[in-house]
C-alpha positions as CSV (number, residue, x, y, z in Angstrom):
1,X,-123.5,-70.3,-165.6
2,X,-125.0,-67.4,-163.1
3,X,-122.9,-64.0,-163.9
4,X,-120.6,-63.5,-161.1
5,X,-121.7,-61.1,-158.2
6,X,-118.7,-58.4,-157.6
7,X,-118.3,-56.3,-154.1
8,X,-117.4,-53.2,-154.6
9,X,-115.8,-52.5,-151.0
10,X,-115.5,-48.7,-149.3
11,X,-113.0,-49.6,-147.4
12,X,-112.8,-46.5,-144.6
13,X,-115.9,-45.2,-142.5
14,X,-114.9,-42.3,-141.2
15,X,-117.1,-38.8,-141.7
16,X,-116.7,-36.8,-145.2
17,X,-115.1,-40.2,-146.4
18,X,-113.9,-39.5,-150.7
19,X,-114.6,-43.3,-150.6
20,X,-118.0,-43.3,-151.5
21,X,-118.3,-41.6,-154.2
22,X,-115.3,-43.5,-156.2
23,X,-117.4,-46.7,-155.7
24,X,-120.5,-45.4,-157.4
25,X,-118.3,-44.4,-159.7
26,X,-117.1,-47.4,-160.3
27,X,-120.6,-49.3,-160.0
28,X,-121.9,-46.9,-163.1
29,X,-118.8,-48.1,-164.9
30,X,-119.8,-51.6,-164.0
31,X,-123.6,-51.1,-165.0
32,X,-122.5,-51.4,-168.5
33,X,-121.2,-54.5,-168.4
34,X,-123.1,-57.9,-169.0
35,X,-120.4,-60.3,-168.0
36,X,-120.4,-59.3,-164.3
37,X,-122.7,-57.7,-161.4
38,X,-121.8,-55.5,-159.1
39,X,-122.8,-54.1,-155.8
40,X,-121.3,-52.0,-152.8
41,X,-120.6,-53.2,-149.9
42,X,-120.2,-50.4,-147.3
43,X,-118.3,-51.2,-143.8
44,X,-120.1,-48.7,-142.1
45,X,-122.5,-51.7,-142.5
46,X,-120.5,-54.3,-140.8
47,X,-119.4,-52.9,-137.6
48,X,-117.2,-55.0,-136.4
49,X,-115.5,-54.8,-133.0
50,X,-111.6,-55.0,-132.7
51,X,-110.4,-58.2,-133.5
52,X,-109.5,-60.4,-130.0
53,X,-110.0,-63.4,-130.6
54,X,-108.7,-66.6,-129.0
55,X,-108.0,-67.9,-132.5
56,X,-107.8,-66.7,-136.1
57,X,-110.5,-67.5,-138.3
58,X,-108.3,-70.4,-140.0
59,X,-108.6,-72.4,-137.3
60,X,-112.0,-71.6,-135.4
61,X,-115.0,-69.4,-137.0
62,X,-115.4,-66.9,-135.4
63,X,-119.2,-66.8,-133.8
64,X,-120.7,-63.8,-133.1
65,X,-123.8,-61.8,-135.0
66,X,-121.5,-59.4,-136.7
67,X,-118.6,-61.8,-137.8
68,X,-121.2,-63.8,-139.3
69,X,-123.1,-61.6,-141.1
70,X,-119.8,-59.8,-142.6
71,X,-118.2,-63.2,-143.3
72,X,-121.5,-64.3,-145.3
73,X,-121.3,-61.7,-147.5
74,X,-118.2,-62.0,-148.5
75,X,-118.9,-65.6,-148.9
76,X,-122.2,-65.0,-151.6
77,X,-119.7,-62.9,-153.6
78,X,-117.0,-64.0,-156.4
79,X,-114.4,-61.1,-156.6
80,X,-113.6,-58.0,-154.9
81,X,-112.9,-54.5,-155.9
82,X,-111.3,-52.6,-152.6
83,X,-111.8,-49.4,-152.9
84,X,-109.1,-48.0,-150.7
85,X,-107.9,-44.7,-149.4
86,X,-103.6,-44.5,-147.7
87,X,-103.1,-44.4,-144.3
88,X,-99.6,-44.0,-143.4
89,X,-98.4,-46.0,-146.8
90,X,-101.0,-48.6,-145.4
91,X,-104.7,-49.2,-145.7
92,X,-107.4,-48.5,-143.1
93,X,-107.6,-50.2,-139.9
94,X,-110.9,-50.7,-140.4
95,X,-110.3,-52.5,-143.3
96,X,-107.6,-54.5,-141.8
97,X,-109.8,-55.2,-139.2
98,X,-112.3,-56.5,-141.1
99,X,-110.0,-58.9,-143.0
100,X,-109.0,-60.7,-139.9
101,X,-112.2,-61.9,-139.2
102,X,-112.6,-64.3,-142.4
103,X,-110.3,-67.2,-143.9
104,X,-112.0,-69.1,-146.2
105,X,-114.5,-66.7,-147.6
106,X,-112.5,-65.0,-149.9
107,X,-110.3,-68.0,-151.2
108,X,-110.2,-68.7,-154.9
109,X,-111.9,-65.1,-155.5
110,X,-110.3,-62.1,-157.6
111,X,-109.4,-58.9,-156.2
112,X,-109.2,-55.8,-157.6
113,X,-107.9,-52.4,-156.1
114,X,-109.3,-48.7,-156.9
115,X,-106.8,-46.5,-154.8
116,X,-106.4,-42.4,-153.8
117,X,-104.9,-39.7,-152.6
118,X,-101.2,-39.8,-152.1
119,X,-99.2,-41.9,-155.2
120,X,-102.8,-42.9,-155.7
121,X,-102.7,-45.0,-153.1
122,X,-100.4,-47.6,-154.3
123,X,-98.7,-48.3,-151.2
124,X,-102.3,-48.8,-149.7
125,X,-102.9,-51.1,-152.6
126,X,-99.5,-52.9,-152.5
127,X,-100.4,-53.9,-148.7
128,X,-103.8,-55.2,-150.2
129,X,-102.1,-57.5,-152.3
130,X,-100.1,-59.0,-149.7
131,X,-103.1,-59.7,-147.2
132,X,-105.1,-60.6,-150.2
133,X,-102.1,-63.7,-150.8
134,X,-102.6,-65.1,-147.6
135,X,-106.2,-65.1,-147.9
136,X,-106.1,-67.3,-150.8
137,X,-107.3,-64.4,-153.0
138,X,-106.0,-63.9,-156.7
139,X,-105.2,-60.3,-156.4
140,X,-104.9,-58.4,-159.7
141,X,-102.7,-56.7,-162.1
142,X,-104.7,-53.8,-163.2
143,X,-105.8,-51.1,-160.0
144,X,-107.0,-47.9,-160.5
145,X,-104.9,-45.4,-159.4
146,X,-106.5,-41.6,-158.5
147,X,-103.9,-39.2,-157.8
148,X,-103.5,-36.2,-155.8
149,X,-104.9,-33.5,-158.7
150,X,-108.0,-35.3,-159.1
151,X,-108.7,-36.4,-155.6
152,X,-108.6,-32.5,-154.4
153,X,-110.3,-31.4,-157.0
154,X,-112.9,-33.4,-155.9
155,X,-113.1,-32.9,-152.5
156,X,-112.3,-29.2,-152.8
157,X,-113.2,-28.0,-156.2
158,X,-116.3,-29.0,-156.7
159,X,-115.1,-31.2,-159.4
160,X,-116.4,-34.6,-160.9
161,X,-115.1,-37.9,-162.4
162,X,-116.1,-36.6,-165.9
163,X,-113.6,-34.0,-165.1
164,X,-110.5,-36.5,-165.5
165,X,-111.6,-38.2,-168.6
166,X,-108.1,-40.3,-168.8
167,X,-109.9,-42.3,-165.0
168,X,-113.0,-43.9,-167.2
169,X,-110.5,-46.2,-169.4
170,X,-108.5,-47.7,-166.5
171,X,-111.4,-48.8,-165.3
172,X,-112.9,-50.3,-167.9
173,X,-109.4,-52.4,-168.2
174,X,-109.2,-53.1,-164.1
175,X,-113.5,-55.1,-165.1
176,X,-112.4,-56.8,-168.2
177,X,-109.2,-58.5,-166.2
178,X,-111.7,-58.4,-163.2
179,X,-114.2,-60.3,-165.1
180,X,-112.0,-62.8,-166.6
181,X,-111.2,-63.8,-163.6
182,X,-114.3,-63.6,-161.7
183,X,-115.5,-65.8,-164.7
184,X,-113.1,-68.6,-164.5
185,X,-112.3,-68.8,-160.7
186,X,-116.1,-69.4,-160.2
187,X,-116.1,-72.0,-163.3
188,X,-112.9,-73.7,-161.1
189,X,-114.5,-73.5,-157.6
190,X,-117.8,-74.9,-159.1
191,X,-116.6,-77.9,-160.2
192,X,-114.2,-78.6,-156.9
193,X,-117.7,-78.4,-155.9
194,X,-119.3,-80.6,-158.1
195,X,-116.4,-83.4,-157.4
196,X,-116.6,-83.0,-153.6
197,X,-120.1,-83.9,-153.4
């Protein structure tokens, strides 16, 4: 079996985003790894208008170039890792946004959460778990959680990852749980496959 093929999702767009960097963070973590690969998947990529569609994607696929190609590359993949920043105890409208426009793409995949800035953004992530549910996702246990001290000294201090040395090993636990999962889901879907045909 093919190792499964992780998105690592920077889930804002905006200027002077911190999002970025946390996902090449976490991709270098990944790099290790010979159970899983990884690769980011930026938004700013995907520019997707505001959702107003007749229908929601359950129902009707939605048919336009940039639903498509967003919705395919979610499809290619076999687990998620949202990289997520809080707005207002919530995640980013972009990122919401983008979620509306797939259904089935996501099903039966994992999804893991690497949140900052306030709490670490676990609110941000706790909302993440909910829309993952109704997409059919298998959202995660294990997040990563980078807190206020960090996150400024980053964007302010000239500071680095290597800087907060206690980060590294929560990752490394969010891949292990990420790849178990990855692993077996793919194994499950494959043979649904398999039997369908």
């Amino acid at each position: 079996m093919s190792k499964p093929r992780i998105g690592i999702i920077i889930s804002t767009t905006r200027e002077g985003r911190f999002g970025e960097r946390a996902a090449r963070w976490v991709a270098e973590l990944a790099a290790s790894r010979n159970d899983i690969e990884t690769e980011i998947v930026d938004l700013r990529d995907y520019p997707l208008p505001f959702f107003d569609s007749v229908s929601s994607p359950r129902f009707a696929p939605i048919d336009t170039p940039e639903a498509r190609k967003w919705a395919g590359k979610l499809a290619e993949l076999d687990g998620y890792v949202f990289v997520t920043a809080e707005y207002n105890h919530s995640v980013s409208g972009v990122l919401k946004n983008a979620l509306d426009f797939v259904f089935a793409e996501p099903a039966r995949k994992p999804a893991a959460f690497v949140g900052y800035g306030a709490v670490g953004g676990a609110r941000a992530v706790e909302q993440l778990r909910l829309i993952a549910v109704e997409l059919s996702m298998a959202p995660l246990n294990r997040a990563v959680h980078i807190n206020m001290e960090p996150f400024k000294g980053m964007l302010m201090e000239g500071k680095d990852f290597a800087d907060y040395p206690y980060l590294a090993p929560t990752v490394d636990t969010m891949l292990e749980e990420l790849a178990w999962y990855a692993q077996t889901l793919k194994a499950g879907r494959d043979a649904a496959e398999l039997k369908a045909a």
